[in-house]
C-alpha positions as CSV (number, residue, x, y, z in Angstrom):
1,X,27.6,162.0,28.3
2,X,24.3,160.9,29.1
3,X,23.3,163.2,31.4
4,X,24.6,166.1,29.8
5,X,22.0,165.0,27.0
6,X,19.2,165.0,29.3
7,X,20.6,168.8,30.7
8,X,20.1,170.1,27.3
9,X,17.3,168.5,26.1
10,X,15.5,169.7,29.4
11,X,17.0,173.0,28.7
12,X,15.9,173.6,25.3
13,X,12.2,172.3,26.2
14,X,12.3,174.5,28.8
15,X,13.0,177.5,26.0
16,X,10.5,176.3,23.8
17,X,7.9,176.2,26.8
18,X,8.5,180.0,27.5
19,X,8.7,181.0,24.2
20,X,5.8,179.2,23.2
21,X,3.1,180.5,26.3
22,X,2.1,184.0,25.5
23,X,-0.6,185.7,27.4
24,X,-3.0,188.4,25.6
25,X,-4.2,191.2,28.3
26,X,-6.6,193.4,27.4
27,X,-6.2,195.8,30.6
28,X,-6.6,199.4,31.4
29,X,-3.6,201.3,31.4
30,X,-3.9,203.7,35.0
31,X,-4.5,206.7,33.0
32,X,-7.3,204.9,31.1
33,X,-8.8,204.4,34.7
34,X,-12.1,206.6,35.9
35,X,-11.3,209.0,38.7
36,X,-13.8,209.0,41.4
37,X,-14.4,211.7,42.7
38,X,-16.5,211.3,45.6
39,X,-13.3,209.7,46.8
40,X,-12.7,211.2,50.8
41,X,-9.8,211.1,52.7
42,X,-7.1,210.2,50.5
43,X,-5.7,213.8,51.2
44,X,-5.0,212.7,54.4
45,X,-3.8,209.8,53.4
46,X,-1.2,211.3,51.5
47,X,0.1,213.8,54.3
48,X,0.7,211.0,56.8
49,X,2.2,209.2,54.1
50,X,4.3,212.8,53.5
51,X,5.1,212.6,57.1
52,X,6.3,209.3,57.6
53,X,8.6,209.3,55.1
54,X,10.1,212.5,56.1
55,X,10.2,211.3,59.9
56,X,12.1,208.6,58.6
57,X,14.7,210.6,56.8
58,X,15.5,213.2,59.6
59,X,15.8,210.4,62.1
60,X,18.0,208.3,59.9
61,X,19.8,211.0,59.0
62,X,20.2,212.1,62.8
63,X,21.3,208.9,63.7
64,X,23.8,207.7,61.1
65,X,25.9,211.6,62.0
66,X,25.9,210.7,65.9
67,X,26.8,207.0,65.1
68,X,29.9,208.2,62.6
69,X,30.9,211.0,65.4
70,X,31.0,207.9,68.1
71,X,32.8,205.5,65.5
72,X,35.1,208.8,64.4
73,X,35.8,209.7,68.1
74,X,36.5,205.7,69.0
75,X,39.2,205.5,66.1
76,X,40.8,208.5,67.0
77,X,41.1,207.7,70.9
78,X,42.2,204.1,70.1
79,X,45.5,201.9,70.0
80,X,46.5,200.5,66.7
81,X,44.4,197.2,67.4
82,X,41.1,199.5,68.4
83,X,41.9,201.1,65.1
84,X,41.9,198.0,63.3
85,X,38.3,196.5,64.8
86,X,36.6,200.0,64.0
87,X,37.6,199.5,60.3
88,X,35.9,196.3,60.6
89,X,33.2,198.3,61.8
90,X,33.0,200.7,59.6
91,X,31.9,198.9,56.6
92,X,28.9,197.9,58.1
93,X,28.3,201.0,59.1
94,X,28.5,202.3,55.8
95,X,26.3,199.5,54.0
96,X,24.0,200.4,57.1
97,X,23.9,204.3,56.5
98,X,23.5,203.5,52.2
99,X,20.6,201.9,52.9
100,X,18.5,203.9,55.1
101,X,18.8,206.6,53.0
102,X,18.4,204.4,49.6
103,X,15.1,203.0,51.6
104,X,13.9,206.6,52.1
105,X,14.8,208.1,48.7
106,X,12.8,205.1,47.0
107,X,9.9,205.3,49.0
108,X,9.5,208.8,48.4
109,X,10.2,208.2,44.8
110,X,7.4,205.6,44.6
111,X,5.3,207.5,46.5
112,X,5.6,210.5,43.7
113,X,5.3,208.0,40.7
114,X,1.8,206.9,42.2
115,X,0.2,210.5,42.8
116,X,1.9,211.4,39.8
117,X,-0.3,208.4,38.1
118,X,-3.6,209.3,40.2
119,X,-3.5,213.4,38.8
């Protein structure tokens, strides 16, 4: 009983603590920011930036395709216990595949949102 007094009481301070802190900013949204234009090379900045990130889609594209041909071709040559191990590695596989093209997609999708702030 006790120390389910203490949990809530340290709980409830807690709540009051976050509530009670509040921070005033007066900061610059980045559209009230000053361009500079005598800015140089951030052009070619963004290209190789452009470049990378569609490097890295085409070659994890390229790769999850041969990977699921070699997993496909495995599970169709296989016994019944083969069969049963590829499933296993298929999953992996999958969660592998999502996230190379989720890492892609968002960095390209930051990527806009920031020259989309800059213009």
């Amino acid at each position: 009983m006790n120390k389910k007094i203490v949990k809530i009481v340290s709980i409830v301070l807690m709540a009051i603590m976050m509530v009670s802190v509040t921070v005033t900013s007066f900061a610059l949204t980045p559209t009230d920011l000053p361009g500079n234009p005598g800015a140089q090379g951030t052009t070619e900045i963004a290209n190789v930036g452009n470049n990378i990130i569609g490097i890295l889609q085409v070659v994890g594209i390229v790769l999850s395709v041969i990977v699921l041909i070699i997993i496909g071709i495995k599970y169709m040559m296989g016994s019944a216990e083969e069969k049963a191990d590829y499933k296993k590695t298929l999953m992996p596989y999958v969660i592998g595949a999502a996230l190379i093209f989720a890492a892609s997609a968002f960095a390209q999708v930051i990527y806009q949102f920031f020259t989309g702030v800059q213009s």
